[in-house]
Structure formats: structure tokens, C-alpha cells
C-alpha positions as CSV (number, residue, x, y, z in Angstrom):
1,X,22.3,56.0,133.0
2,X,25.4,58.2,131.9
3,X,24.6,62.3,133.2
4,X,26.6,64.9,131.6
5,X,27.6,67.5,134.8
6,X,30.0,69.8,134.0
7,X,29.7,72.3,131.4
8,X,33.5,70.8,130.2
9,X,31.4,67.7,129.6
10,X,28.8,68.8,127.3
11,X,30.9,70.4,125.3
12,X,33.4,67.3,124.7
13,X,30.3,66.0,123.6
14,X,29.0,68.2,121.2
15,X,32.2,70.3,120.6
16,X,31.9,74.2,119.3
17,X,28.9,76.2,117.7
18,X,29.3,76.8,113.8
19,X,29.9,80.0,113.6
20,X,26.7,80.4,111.7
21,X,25.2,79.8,114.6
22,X,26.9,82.9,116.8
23,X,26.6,85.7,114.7
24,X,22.9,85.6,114.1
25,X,22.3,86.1,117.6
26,X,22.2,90.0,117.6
27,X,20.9,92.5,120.8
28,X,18.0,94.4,118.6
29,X,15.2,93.6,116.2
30,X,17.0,94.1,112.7
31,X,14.9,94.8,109.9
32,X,14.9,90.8,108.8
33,X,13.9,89.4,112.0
34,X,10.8,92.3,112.6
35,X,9.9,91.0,109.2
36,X,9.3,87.2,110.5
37,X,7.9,88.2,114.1
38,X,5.2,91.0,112.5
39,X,4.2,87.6,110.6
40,X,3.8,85.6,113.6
41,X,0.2,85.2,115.3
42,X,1.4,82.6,117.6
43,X,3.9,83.3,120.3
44,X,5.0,80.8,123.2
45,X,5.8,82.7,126.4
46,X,8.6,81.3,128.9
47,X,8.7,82.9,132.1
48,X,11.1,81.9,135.6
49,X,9.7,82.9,139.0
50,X,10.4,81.7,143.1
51,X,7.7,78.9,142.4
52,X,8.6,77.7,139.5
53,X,8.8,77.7,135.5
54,X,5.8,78.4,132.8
55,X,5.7,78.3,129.3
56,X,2.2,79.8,127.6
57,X,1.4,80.2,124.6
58,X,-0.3,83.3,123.1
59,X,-2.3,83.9,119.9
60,X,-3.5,86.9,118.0
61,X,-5.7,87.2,114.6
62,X,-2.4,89.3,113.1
63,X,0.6,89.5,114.8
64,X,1.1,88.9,118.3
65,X,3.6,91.3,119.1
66,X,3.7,94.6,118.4
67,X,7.3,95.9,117.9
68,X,7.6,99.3,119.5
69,X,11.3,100.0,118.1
70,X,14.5,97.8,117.7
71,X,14.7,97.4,121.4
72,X,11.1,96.9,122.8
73,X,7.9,94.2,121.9
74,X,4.5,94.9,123.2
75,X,2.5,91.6,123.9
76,X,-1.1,92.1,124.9
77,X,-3.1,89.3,127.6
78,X,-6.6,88.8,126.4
79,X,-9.1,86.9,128.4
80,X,-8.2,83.2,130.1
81,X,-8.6,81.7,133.1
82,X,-7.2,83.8,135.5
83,X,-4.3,81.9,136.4
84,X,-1.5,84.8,135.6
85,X,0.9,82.2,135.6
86,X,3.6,84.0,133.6
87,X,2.2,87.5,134.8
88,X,3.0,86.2,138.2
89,X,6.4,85.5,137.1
90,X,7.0,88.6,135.5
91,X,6.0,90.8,138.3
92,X,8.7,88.7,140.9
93,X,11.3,87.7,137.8
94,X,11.6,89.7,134.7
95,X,13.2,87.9,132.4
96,X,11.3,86.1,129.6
97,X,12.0,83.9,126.5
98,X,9.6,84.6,123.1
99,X,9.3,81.2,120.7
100,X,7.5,83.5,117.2
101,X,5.9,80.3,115.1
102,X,4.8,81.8,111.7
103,X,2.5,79.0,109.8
104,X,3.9,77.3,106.5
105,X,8.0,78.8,108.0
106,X,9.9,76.2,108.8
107,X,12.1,78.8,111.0
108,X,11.0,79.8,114.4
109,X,12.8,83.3,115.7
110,X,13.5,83.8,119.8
111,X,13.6,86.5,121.4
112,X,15.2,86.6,125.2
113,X,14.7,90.3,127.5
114,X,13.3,91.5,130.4
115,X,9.4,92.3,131.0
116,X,7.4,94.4,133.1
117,X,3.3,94.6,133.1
118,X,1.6,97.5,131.8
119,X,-2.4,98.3,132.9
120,X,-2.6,101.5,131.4
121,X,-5.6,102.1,129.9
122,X,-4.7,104.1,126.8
123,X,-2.0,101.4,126.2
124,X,-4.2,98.4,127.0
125,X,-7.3,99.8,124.3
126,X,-4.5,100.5,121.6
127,X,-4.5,96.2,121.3
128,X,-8.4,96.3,121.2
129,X,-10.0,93.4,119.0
130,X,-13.7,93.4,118.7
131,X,-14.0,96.6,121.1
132,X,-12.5,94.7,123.9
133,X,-9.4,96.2,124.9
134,X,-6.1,93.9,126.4
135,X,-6.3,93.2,129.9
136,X,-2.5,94.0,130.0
137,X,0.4,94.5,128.4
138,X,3.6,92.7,128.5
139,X,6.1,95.5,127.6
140,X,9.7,93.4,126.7
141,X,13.3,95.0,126.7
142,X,14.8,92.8,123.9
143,X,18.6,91.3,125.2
144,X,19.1,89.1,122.3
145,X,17.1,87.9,118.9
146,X,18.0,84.8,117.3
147,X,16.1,82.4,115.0
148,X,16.2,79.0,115.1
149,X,16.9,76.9,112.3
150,X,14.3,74.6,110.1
151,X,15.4,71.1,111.3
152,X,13.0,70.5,114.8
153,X,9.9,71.8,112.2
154,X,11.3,69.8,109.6
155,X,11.6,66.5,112.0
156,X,8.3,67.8,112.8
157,X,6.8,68.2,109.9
158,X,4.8,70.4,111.9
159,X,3.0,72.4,108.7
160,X,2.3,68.9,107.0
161,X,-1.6,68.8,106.6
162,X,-1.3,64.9,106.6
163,X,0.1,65.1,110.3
164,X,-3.4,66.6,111.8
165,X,-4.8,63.2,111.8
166,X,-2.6,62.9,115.1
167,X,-4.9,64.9,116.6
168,X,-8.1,62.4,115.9
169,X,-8.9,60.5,119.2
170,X,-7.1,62.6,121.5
171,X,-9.0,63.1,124.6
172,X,-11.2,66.1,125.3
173,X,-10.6,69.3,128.1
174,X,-13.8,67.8,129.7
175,X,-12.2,64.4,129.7
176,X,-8.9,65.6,131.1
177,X,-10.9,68.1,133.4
178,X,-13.4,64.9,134.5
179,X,-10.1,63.2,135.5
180,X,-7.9,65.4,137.2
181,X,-11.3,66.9,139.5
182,X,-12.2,63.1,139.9
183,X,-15.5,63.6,138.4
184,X,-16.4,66.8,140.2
185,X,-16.7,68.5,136.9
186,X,-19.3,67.4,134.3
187,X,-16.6,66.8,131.4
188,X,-19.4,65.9,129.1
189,X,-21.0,69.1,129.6
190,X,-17.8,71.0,129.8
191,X,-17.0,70.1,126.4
192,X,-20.9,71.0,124.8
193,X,-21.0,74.2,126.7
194,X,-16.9,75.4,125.4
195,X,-17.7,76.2,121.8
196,X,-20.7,79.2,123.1
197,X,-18.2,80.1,125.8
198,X,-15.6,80.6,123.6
199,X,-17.4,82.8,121.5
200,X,-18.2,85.2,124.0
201,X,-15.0,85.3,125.8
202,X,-12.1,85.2,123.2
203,X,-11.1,88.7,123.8
């Protein structure tokens, strides 16, 4: 197997950005790019800490992110599983990556900044959905906004309706759960009993 390791490599390999590709890449929210992310429900979040990488994704009924000014997003943390795997990031390693997916866009916009975790309360209720208030806040100091262009969701065809027949037959959480605990938990009954749980704990 041929390894590229030099930077001097990879770019013998794949030669200079367009110049296209440079300029959109600005230090602020511009009007355009607020425009796409206050579309976006559906945010993946990249985070770097001492052990190790995370990548989570986040969802919202409306948008995900709430865009304070030019320089700042707001991104609330509702219920889960109480893993704070990016949270744990953030509080030892700051800097994050934001992947904004809007439904039917064949664009996706990033955003790359620095994070901190906000508990305040007053802060925390503004994000409330049915009465139930964020358990934090993931307050980001934009660095740089790009999008990215329409050819991996075109490759994709991520939006195609046609394409969510890939999802028939894939195995269930209880499956996968069954498996990795070696059958100490009941997937069967891990899979009936998700759709009440869900329910009651989305927010």
C-alpha cells in the first residue's frame, strides 16, 4: 500500500484549491450562510479531547442553532444518555467543527470555533421545547464558515426517497445492544419498550 506522508505529497497529488473554493471560507456568519444554518434542524457535532475524538449528531424540531450575532451560535443539549461525550471534550478542548444538513439542500455549511458550556438557567429555559428547558448550552466563537459543495450529497443521493429502502433489514438498537452486552440486555425488549421511552424523554 502506497501512504501519502508529507504535506508536499498530498499536494503533488491533488495540486491547488480552485479559488472558488478559498474565498467562501469567511471568519463570521454572513447574511447567506445564517440563512442556510437557521434552516438546518440537524447538526453533526465534532469535538477533540486527551481521550479521543467524537462526532454527535444533534437535532431540533426548527433550527438547531441559534445564531446570537455574526460571531457566536448557541446549540442547546437535550436529554440522551448521559455520556457527555463531546461535553467532555469541550470542557478539556474547545475547539469544535459544526456539519448544518438542511433536508432536500444538496449543500451542507461548516462551521469551525471554539466552545464553552453554559448551565445558566435563564439561558438554558430560553431553548425550552415542550416546557422542558436545555440541559446545557454549547455557546461557539465562530473562527471560520464555509459550505461545502453539492457533490458528496449528490454521490449520495442522500434526499432520494428511493434510497430509504437501504434502511430495511438493518439490525435493531436491541440487536446491536443484545451483542455488544453479550446478551445481558434483553434486545427484544429493548426495542418494544424504545418507542414509550422515547416519548417521554425527547426533551
Amino acid at each position: 500500500m502506497t501512504t501519502i506522508s508529507t504535506i508536499e505529497e498530498l499536494e503533488a497529488l491533488y495540486g491547488r484549491p480552485s479559488h472558488a473554493s478559498l474565498v467562501k471560507e469567511v471568519d463570521r456568519i454572513i447574511p447567506e450562510y445564517a440563512a442556510f444554518i437557521e434552516a438546518s434542524p440537524f447538526v453533526a457535532l465534532a469535538t477533540v479531547g486527551p481521550d479521543g475524538m467524537d462526532c454527535s449528531p444533534r437535532g431540533d424540531p426548527a433550527e438547531v442553532v441559534r445564531i446570537a450575532d455574526e460571531r457566536t451560535v448557541m446549540l442547546p443539549d437535550r436529554h440522551g444518555n448521559n455520556r457527555t461525550d463531546s461535553l467532555r471534550n469541550i470542557v478539556r478542548d474547545g475547539r469544535v467543527a459544526l456539519l448544518f444538513l438542511v433536508p432536500g439542500s444538496t449543500m451542507a455549511m461548516r462551521v469551525n470555533g471554539r466552545a464553552v458550556i453554559s448551565a445558566d438557567a435563564d439561558l438554558c429555559a430560553s431553548f425550552a421545547v415542550e416546557g422542558k428547558a436545555a440541559r446545557s448550552v454549547t455557546v461557539v466563537t465562530v473562527e471560520a464558515v464555509y459550505f461545502q459543495c453539492a457533490r458528496a450529497n449528490k454521490r449520495a443521493s442522500l434526499w432520494d426517497p428511493e434510497r430509504r429502502a437501504l434502511a430495511d433489514g438493518l439490525p435493531t438498537p436491541g440487536q446491536m445492544l443484545a451483542r455488544t452486552s453479550r446478551g445481558d440486555i434483553d434486545g427484544a425488549a429493548y426495542d418494544a419498550e424504545w418507542p414509550g421511552r422515547a416519548e417521554t424523554t425527547m426533551w
